[in-house]
PQR file with spaces between the fields and no chain letter, atoms N, CA, C, O and H, PARSE charges and radii, in Angstrom:
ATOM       1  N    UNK     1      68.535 -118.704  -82.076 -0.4000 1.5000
ATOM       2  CA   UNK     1      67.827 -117.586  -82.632 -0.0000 2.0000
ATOM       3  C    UNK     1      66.540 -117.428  -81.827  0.5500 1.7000
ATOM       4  O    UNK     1      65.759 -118.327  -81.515 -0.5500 1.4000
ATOM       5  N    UNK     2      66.451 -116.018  -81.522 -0.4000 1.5000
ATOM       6  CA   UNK     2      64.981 -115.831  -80.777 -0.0000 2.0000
ATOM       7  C    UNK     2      64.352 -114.944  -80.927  0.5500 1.7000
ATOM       8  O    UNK     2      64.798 -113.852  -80.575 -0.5500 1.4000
ATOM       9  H    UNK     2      67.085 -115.288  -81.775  0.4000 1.0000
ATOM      10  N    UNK     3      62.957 -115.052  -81.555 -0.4000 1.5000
ATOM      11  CA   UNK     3      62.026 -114.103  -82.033 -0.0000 2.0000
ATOM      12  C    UNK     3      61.549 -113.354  -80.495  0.5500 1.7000
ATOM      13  O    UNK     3      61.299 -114.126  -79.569 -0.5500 1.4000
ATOM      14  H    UNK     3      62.595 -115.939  -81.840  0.4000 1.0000
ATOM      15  N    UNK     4      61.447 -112.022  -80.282 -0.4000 1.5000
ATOM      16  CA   UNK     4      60.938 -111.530  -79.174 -0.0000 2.0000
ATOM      17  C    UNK     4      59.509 -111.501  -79.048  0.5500 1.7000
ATOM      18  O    UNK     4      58.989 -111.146  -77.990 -0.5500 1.4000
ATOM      19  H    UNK     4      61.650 -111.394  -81.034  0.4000 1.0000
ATOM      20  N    UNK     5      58.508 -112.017  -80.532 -0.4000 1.5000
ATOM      21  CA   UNK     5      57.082 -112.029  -80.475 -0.0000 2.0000
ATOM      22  C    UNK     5      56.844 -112.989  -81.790  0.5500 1.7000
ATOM      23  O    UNK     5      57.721 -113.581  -82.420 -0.5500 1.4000
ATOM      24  H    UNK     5      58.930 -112.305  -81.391  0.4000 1.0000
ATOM      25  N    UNK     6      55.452 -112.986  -82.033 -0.4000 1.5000
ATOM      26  CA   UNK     6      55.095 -113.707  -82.702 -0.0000 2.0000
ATOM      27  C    UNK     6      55.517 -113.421  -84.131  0.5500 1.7000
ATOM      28  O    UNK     6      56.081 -114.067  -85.015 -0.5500 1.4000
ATOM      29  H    UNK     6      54.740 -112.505  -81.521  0.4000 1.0000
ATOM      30  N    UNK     7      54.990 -112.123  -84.000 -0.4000 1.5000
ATOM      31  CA   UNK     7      55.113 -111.427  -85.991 -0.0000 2.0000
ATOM      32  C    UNK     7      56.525 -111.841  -86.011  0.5500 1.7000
ATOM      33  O    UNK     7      56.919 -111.930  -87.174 -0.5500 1.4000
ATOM      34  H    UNK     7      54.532 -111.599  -83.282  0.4000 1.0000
ATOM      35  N    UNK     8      57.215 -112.059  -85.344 -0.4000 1.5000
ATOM      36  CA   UNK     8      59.097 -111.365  -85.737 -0.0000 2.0000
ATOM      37  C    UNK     8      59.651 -112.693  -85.860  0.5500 1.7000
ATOM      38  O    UNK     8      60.878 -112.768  -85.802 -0.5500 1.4000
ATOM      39  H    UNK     8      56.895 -111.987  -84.400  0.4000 1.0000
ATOM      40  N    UNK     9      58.543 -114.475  -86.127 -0.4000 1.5000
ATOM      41  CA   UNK     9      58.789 -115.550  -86.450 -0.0000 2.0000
ATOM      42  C    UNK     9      59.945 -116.020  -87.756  0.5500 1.7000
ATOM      43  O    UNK     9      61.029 -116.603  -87.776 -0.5500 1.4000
ATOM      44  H    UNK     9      57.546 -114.414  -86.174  0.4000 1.0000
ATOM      45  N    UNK    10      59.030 -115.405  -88.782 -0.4000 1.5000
ATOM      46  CA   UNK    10      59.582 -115.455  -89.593 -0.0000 2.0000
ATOM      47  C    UNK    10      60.602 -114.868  -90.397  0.5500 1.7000
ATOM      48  O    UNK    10      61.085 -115.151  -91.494 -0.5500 1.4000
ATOM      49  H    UNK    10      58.150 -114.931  -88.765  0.4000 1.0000
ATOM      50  N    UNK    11      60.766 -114.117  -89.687 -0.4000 1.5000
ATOM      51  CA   UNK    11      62.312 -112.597  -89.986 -0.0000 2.0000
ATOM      52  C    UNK    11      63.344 -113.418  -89.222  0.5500 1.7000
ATOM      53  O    UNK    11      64.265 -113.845  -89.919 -0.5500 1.4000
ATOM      54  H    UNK    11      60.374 -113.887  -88.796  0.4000 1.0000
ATOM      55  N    UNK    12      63.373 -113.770  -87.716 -0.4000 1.5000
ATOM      56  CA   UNK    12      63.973 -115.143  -87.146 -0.0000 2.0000
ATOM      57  C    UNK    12      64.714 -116.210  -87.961  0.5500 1.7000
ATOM      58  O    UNK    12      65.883 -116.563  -88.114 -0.5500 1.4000
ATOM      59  H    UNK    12      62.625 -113.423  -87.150  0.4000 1.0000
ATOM      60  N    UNK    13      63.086 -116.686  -88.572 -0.4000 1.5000
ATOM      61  CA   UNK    13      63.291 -118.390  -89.175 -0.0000 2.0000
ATOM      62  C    UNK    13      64.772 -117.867  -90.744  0.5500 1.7000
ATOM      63  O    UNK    13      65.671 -118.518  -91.278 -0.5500 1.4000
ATOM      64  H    UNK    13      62.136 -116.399  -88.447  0.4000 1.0000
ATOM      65  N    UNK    14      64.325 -116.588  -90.891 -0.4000 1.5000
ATOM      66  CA   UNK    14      64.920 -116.459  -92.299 -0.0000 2.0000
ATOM      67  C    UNK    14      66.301 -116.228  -92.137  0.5500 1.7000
ATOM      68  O    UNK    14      67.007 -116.594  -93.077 -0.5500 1.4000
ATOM      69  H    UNK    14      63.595 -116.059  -90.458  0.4000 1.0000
ATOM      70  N    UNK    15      66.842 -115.718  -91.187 -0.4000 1.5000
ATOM      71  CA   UNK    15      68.299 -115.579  -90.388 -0.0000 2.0000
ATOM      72  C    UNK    15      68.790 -116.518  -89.949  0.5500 1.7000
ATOM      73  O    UNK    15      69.974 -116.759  -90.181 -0.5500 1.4000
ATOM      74  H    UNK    15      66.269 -115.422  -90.423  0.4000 1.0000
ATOM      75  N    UNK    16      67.962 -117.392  -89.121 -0.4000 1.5000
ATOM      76  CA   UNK    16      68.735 -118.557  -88.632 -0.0000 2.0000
ATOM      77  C    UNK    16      69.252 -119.620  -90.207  0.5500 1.7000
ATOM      78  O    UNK    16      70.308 -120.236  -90.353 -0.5500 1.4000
ATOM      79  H    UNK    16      67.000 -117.196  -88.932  0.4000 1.0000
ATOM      80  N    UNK    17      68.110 -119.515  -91.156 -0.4000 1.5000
ATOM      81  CA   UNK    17      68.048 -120.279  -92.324 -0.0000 2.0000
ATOM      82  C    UNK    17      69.472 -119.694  -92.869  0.5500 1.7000
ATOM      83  O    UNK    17      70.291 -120.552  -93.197 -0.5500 1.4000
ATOM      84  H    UNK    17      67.253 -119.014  -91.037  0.4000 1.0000
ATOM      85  N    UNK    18      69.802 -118.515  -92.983 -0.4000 1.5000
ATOM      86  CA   UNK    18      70.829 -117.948  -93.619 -0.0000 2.0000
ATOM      87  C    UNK    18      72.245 -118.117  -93.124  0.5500 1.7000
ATOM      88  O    UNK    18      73.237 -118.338  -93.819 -0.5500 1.4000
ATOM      89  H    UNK    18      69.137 -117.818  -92.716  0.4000 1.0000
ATOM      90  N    UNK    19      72.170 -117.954  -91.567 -0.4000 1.5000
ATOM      91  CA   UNK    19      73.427 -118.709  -90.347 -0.0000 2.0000
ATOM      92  C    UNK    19      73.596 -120.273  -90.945  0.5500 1.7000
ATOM      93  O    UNK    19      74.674 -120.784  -91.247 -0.5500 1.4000
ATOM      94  H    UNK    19      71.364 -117.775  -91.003  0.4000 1.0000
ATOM      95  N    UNK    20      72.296 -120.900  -91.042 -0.4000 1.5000
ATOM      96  CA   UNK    20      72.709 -122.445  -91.488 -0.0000 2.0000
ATOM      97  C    UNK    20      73.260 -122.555  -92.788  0.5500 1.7000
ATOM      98  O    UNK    20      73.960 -123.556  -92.938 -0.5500 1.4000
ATOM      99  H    UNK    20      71.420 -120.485  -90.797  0.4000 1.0000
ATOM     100  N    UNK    21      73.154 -121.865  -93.701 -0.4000 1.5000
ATOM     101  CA   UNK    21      73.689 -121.976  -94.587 -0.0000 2.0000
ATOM     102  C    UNK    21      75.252 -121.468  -95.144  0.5500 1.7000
ATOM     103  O    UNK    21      75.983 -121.967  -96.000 -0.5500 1.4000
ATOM     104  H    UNK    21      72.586 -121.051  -93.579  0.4000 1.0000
ATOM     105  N    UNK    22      75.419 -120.303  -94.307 -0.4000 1.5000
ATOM     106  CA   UNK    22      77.071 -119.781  -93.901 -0.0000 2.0000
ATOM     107  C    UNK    22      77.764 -120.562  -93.391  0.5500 1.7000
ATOM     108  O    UNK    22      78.917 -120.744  -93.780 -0.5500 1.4000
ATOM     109  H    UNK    22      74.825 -119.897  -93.612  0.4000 1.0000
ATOM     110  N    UNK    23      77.146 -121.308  -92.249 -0.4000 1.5000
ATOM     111  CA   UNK    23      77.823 -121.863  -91.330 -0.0000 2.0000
ATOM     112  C    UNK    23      77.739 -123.780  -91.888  0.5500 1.7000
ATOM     113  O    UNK    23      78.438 -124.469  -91.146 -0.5500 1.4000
ATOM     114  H    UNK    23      76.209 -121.160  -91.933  0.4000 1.0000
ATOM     115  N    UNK    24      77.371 -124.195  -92.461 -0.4000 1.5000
ATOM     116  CA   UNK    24      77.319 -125.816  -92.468 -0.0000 2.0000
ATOM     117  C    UNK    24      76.344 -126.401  -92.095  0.5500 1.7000
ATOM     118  O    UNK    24      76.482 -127.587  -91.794 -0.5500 1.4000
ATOM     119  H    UNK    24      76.803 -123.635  -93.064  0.4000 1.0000
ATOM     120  N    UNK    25      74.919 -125.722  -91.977 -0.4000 1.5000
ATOM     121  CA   UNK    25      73.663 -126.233  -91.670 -0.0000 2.0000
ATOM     122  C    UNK    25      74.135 -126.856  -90.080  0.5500 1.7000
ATOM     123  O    UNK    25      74.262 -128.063  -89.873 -0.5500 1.4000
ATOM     124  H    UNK    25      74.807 -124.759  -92.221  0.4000 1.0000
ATOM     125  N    UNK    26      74.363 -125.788  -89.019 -0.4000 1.5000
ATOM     126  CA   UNK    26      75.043 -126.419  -87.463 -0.0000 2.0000
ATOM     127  C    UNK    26      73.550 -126.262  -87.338  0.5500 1.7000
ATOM     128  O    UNK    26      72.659 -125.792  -88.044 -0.5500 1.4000
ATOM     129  H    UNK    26      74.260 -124.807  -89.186  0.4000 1.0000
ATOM     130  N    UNK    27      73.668 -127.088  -85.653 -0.4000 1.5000
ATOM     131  CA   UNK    27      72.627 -126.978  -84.890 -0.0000 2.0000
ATOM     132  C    UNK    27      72.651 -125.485  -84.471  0.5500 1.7000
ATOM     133  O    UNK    27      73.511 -124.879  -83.833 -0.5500 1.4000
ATOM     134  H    UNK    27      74.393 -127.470  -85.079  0.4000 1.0000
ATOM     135  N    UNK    28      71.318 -124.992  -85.070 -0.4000 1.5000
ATOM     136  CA   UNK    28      71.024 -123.622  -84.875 -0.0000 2.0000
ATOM     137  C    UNK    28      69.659 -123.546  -84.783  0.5500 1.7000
ATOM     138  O    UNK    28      68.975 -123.639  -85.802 -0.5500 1.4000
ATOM     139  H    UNK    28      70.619 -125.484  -85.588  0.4000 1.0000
ATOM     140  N    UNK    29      69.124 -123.375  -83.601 -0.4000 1.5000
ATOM     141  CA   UNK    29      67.354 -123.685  -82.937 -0.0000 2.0000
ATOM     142  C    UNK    29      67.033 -122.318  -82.776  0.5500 1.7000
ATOM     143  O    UNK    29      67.779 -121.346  -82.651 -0.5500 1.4000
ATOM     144  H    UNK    29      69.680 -123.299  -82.773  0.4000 1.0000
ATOM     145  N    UNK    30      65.544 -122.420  -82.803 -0.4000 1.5000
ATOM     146  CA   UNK    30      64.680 -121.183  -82.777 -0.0000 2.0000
ATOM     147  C    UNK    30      64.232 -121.127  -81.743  0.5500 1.7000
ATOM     148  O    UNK    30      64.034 -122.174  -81.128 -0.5500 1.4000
ATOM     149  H    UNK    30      64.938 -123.209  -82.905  0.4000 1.0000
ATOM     150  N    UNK    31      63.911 -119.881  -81.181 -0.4000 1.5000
ATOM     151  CA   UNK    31      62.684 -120.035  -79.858 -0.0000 2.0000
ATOM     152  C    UNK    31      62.152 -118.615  -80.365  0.5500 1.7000
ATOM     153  O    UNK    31      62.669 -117.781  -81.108 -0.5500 1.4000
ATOM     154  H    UNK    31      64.072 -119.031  -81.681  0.4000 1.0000
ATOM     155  N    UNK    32      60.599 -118.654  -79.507 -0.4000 1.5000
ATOM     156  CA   UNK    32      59.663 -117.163  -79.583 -0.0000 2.0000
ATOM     157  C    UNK    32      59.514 -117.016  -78.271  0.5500 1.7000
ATOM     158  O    UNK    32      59.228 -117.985  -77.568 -0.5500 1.4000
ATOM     159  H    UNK    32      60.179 -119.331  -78.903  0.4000 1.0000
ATOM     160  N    UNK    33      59.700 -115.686  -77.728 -0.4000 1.5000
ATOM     161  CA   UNK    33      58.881 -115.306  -76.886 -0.0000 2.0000
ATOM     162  C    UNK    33      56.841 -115.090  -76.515  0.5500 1.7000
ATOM     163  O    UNK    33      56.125 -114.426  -77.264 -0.5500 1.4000
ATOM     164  H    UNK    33      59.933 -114.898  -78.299  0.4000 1.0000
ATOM     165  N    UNK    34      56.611 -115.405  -75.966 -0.4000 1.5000
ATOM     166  CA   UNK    34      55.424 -114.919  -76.091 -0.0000 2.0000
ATOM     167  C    UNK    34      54.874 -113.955  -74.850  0.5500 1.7000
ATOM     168  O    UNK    34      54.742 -114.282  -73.670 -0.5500 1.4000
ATOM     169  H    UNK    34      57.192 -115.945  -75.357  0.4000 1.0000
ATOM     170  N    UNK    35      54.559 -112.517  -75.541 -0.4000 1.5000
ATOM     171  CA   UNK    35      54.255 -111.535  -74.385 -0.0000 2.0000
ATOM     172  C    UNK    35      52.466 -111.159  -73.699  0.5500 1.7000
ATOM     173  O    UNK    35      51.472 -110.765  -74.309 -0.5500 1.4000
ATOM     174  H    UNK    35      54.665 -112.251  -76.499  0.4000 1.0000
ATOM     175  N    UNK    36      52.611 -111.409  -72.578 -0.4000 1.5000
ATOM     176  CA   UNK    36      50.971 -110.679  -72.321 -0.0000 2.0000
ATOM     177  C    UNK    36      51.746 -108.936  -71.766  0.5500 1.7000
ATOM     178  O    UNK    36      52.651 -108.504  -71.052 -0.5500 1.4000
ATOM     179  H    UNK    36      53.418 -111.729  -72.083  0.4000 1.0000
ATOM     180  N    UNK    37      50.727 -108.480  -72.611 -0.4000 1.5000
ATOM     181  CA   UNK    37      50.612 -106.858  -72.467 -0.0000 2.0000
ATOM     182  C    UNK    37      49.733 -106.651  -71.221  0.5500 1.7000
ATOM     183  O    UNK    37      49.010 -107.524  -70.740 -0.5500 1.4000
ATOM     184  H    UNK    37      49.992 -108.831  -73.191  0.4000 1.0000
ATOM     185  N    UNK    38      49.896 -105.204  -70.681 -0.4000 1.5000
ATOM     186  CA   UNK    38      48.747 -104.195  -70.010 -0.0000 2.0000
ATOM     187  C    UNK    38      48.698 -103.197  -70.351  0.5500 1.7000
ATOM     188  O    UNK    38      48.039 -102.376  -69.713 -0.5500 1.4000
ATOM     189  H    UNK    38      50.483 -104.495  -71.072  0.4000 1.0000
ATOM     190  N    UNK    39      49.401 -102.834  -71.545 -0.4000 1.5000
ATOM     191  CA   UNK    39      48.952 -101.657  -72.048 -0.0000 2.0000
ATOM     192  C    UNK    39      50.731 -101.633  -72.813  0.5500 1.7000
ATOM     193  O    UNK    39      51.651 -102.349  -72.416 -0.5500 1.4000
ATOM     194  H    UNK    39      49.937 -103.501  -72.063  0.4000 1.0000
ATOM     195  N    UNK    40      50.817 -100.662  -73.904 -0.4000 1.5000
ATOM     196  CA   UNK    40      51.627 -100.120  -74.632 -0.0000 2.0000
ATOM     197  C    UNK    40      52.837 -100.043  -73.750  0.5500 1.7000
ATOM     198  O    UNK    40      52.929  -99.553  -72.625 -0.5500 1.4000
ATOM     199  H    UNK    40      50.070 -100.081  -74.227  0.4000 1.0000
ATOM     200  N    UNK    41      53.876 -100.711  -74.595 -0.4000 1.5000
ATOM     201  CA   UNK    41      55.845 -100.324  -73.712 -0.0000 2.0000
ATOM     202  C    UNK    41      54.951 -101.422  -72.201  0.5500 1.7000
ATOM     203  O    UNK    41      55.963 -101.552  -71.513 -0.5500 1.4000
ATOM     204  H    UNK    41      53.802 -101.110  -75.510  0.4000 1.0000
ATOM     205  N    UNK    42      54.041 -102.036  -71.543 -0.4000 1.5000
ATOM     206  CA   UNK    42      54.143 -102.815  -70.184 -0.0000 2.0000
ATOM     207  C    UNK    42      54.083 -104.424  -70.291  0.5500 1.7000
ATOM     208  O    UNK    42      52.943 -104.786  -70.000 -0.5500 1.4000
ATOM     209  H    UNK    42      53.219 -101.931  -72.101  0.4000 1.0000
ATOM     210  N    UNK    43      54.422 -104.865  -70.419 -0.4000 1.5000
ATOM     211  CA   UNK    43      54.348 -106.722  -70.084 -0.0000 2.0000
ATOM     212  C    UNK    43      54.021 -106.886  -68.987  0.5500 1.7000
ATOM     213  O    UNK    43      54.605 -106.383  -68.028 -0.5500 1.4000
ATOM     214  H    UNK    43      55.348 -104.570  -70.656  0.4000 1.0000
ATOM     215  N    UNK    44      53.050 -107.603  -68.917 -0.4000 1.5000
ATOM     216  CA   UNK    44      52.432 -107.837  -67.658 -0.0000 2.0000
ATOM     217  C    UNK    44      53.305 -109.992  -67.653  0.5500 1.7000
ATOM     218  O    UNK    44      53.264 -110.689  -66.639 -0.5500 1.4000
ATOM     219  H    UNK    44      52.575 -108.012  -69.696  0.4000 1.0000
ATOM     220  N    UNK    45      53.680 -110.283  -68.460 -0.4000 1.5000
ATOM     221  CA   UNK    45      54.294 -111.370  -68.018 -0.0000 2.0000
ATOM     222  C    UNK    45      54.858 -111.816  -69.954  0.5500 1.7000
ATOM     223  O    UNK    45      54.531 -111.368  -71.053 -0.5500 1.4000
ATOM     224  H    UNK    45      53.713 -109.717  -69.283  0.4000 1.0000
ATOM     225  N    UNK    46      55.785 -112.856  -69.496 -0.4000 1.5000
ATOM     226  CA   UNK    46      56.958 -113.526  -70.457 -0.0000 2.0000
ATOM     227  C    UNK    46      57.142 -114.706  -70.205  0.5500 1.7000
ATOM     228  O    UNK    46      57.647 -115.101  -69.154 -0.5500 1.4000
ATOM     229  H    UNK    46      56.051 -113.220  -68.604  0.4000 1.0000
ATOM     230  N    UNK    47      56.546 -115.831  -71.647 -0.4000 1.5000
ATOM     231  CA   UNK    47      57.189 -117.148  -71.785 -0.0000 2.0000
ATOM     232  C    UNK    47      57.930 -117.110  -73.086  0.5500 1.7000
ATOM     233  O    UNK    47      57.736 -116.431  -74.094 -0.5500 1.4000
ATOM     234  H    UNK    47      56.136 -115.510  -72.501  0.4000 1.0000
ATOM     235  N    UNK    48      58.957 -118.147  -72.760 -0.4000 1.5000
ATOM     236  CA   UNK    48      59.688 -118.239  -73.744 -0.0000 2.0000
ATOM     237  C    UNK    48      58.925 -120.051  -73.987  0.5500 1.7000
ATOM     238  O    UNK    48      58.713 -120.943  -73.165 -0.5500 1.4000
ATOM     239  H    UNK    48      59.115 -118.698  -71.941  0.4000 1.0000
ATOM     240  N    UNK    49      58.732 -119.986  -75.237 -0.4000 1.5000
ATOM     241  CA   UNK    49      59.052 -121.006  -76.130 -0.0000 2.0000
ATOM     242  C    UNK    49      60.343 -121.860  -76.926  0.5500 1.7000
ATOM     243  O    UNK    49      60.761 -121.609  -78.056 -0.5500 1.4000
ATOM     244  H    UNK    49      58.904 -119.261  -75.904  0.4000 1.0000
ATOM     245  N    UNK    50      60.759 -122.759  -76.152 -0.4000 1.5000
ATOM     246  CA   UNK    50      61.958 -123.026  -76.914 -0.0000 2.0000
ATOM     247  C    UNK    50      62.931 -123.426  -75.754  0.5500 1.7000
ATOM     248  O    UNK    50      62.728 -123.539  -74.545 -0.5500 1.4000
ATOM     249  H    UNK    50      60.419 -122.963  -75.234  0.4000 1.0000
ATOM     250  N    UNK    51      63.768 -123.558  -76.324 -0.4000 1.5000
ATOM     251  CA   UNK    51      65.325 -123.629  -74.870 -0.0000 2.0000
ATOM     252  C    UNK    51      66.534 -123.018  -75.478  0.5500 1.7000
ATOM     253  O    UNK    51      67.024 -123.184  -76.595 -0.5500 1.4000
ATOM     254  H    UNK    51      63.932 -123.466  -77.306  0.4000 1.0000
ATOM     255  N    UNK    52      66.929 -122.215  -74.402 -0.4000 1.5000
ATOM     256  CA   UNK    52      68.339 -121.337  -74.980 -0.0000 2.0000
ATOM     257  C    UNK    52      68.837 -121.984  -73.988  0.5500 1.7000
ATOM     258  O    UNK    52      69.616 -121.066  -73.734 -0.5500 1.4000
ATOM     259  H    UNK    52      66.531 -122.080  -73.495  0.4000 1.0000
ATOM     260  N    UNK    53      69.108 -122.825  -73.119 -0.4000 1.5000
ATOM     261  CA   UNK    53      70.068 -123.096  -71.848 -0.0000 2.0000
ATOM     262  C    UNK    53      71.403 -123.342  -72.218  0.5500 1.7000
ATOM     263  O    UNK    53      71.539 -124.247  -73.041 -0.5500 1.4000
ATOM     264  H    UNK    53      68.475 -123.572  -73.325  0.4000 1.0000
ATOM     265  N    UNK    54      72.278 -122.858  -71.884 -0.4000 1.5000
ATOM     266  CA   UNK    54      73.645 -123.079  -72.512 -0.0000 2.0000
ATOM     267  C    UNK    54      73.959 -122.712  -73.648  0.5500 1.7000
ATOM     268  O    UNK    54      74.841 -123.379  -74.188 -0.5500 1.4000
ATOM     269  H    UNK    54      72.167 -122.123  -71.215  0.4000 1.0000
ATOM     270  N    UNK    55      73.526 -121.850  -74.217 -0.4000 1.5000
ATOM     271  CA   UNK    55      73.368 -121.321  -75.632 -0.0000 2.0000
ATOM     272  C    UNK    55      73.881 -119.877  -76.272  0.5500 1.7000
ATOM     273  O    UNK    55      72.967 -119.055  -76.207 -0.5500 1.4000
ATOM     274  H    UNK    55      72.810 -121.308  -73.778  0.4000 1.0000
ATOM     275  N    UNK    56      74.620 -119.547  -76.639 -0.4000 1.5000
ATOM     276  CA   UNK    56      74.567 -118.504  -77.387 -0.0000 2.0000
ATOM     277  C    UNK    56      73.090 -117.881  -77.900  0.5500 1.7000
ATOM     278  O    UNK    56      72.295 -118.602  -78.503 -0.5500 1.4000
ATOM     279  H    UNK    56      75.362 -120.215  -76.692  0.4000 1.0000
ATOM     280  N    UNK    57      72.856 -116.744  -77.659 -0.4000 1.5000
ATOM     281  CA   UNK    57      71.384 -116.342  -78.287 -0.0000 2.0000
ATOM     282  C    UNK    57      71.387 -114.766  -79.218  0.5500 1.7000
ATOM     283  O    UNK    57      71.988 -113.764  -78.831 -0.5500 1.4000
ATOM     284  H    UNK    57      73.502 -116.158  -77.168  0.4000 1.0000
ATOM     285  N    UNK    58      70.932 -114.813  -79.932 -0.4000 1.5000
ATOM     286  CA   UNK    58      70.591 -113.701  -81.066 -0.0000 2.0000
ATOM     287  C    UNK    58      69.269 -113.718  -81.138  0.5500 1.7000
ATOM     288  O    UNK    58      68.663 -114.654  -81.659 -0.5500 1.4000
ATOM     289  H    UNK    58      70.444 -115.627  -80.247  0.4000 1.0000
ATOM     290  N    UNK    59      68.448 -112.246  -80.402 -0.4000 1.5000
ATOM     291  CA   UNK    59      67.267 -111.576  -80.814 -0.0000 2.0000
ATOM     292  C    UNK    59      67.441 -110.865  -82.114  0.5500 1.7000
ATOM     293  O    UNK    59      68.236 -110.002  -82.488 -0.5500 1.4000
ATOM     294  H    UNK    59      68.941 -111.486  -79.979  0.4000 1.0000
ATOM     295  N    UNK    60      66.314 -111.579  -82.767 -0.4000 1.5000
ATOM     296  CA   UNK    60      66.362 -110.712  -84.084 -0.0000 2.0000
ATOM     297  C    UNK    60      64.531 -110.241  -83.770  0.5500 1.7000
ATOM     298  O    UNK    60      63.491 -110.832  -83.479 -0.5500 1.4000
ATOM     299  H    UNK    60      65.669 -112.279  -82.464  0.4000 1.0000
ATOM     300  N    UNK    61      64.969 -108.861  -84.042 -0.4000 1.5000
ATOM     301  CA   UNK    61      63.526 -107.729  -83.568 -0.0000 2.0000
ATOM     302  C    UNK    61      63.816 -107.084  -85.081  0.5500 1.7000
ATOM     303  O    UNK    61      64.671 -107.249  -85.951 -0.5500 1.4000
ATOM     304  H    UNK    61      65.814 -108.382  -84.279  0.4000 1.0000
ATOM     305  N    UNK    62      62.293 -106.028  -84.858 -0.4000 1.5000
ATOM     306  CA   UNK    62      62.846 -105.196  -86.196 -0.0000 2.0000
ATOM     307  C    UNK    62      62.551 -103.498  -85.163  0.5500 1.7000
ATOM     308  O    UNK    62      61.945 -102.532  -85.626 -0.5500 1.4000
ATOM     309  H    UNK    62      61.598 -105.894  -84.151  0.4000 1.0000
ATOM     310  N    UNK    63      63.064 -103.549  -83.985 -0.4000 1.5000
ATOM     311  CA   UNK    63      62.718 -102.152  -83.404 -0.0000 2.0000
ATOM     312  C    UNK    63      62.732 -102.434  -81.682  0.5500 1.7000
ATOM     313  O    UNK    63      62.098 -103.342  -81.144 -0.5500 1.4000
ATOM     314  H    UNK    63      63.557 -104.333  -83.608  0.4000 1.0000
ATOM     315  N    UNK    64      63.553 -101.496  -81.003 -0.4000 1.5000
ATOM     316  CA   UNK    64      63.911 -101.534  -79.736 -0.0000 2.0000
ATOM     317  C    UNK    64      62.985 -100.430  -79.248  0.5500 1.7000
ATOM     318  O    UNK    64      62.829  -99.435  -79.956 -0.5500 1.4000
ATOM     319  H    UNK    64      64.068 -100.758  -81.440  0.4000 1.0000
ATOM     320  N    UNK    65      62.338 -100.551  -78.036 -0.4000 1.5000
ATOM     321  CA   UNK    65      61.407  -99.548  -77.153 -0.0000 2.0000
ATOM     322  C    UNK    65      62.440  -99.187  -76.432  0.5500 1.7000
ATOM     323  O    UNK    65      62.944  -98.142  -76.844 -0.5500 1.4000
ATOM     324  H    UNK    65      62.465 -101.359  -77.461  0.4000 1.0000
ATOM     325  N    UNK    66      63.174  -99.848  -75.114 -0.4000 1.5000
ATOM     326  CA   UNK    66      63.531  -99.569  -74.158 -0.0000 2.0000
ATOM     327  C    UNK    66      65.105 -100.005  -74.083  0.5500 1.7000
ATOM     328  O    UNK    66      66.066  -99.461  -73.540 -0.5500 1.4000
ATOM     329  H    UNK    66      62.764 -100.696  -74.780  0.4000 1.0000
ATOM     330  N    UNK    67      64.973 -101.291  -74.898 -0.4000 1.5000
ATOM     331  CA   UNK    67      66.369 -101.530  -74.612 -0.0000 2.0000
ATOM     332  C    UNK    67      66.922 -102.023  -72.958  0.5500 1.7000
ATOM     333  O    UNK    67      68.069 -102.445  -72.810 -0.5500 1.4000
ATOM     334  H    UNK    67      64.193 -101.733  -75.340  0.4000 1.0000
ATOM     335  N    UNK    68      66.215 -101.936  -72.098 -0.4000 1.5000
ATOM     336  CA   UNK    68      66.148 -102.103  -70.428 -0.0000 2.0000
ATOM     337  C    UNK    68      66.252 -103.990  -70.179  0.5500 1.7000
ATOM     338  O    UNK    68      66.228 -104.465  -69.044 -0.5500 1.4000
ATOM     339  H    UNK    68      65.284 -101.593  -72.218  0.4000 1.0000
């Protein structure tokens, strides 16, 4: 599970909580992105927090800009 920002932590934590509970409490890990802006719709750079390597991944956002 991966939050694309900070606010969208806990909308994340509450989905993955809900997958663990459908599913058999599996190993199901969180990560956040964290974005620096330069202005509105620009990222001036992207860390991820967490490890998806080998992973299936689900962004849970509550709203797409670009979709790109």
């Amino acid at each position: 599970m991966v939050s694309p920002d900070a606010g969208g932590v806990s909308r994340a934590k509450k989905f993955q909580d809900m997958l663990k509970t459908e599913f058999g409490n599996k190993d199901i890990g969180l990560a956040m992105i964290i974005k620096h802006r330069d202005g509105p719709g620009k990222i001036a750079e992207m860390h991820l927090v967490g490890s998806v390597q080998n992973s299936d991944v689900i962004i849970v956002d509550d709203m797409i800009d670009t979709a790109v």
